[in-house]
C-alpha positions as CSV (number, residue, x, y, z in Angstrom):
1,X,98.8,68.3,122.7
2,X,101.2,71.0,121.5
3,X,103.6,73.5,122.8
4,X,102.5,77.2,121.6
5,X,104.6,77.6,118.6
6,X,103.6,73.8,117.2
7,X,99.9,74.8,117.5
8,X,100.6,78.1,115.4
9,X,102.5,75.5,112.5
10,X,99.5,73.4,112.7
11,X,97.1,76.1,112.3
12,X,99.1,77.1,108.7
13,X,99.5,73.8,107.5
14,X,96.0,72.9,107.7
15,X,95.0,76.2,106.2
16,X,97.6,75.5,103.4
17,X,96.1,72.0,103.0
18,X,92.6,73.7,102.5
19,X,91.3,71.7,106.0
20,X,86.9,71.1,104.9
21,X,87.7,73.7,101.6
22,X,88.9,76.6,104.0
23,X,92.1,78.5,104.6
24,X,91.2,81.2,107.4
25,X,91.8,78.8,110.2
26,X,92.9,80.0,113.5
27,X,93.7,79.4,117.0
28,X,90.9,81.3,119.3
29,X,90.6,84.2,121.2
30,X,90.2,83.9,124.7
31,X,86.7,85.5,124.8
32,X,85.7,82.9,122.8
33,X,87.4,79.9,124.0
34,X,85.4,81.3,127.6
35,X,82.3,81.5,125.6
36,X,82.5,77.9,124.8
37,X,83.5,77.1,128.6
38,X,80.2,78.9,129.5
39,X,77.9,77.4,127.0
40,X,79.7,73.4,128.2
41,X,78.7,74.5,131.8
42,X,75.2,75.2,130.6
43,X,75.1,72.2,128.9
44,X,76.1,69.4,130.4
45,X,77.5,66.6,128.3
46,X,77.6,68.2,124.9
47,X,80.9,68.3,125.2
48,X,83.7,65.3,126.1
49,X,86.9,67.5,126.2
50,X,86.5,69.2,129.6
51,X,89.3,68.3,131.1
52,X,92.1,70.1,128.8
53,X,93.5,73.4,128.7
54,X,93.1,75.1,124.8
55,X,95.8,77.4,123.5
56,X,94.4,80.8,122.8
57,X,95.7,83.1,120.0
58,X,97.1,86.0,122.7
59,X,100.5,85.6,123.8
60,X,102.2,88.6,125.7
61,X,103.9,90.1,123.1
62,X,106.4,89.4,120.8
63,X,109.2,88.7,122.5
64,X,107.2,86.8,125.6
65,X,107.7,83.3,126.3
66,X,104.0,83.2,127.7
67,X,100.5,83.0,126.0
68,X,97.6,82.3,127.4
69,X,95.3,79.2,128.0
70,X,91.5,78.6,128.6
71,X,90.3,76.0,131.2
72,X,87.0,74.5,129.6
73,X,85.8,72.7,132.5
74,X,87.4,70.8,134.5
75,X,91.5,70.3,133.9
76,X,93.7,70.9,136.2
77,X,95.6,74.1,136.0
78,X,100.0,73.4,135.6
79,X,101.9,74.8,138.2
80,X,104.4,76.9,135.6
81,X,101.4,78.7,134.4
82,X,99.7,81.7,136.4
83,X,96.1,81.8,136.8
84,X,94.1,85.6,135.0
85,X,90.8,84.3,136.4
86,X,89.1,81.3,136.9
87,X,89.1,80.4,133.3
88,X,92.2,81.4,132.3
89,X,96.2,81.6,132.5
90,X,99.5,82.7,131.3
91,X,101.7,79.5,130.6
92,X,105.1,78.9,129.0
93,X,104.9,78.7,125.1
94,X,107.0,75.1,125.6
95,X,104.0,73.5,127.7
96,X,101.8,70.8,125.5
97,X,97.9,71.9,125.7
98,X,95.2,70.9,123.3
99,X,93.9,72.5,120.0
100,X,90.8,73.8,118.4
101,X,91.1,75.1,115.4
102,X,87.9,77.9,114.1
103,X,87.6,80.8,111.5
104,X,85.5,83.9,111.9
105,X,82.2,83.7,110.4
106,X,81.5,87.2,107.8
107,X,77.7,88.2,107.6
């Protein structure tokens, strides 16, 4: 659990410590964190981290003191933070939400 700004630190020291031999680490999109919510829906117990908000790469712009989060299940949504659909929201960068970490695959 981070606030907006820790998860983007995170994100380049584990790229600068070469986290499983890679440096292109990054925080999500929101498609695809909503991807993943879909396939956990369609596949019940695959997946133990339901409950918890993820950070997303999109905040509002540069000077915003928003991004936005993805819902992957079953968390309860924060009151500061205002609900895009029923998967995500637009929270304050200070709030703590969880982490996943993934770099683009090239064909």
């Amino acid at each position: 659990m981070m606030t907006w700004e820790e998860a983007n630190d995170y994100v380049a020291e584990k790229n600068g410590e070469g986290l499983m031999g890679y440096n292109d680490w990054r925080l999500p999109a929101v498609g695809e964190l909503k991807d993943l919510a879909k396939f956990i829906k369609s596949s019940p117990g695959s997946y133990s981290d339901t409950d918890k908000l993820y950070w997303s790469s999109e905040d509002l712009g540069p000077y915003s003191v928003q991004a936005k989060v993805v819902n992957l299940g079953n968390a309860q949504m924060e009151w500061e933070c205002f609900e895009l659909d029923q998967l995500a929201a637009k929270c304050p960068k200070n709030n703590r939400f969880s982490v996943r970490l993934v770099r683009s695959l090239i064909q």
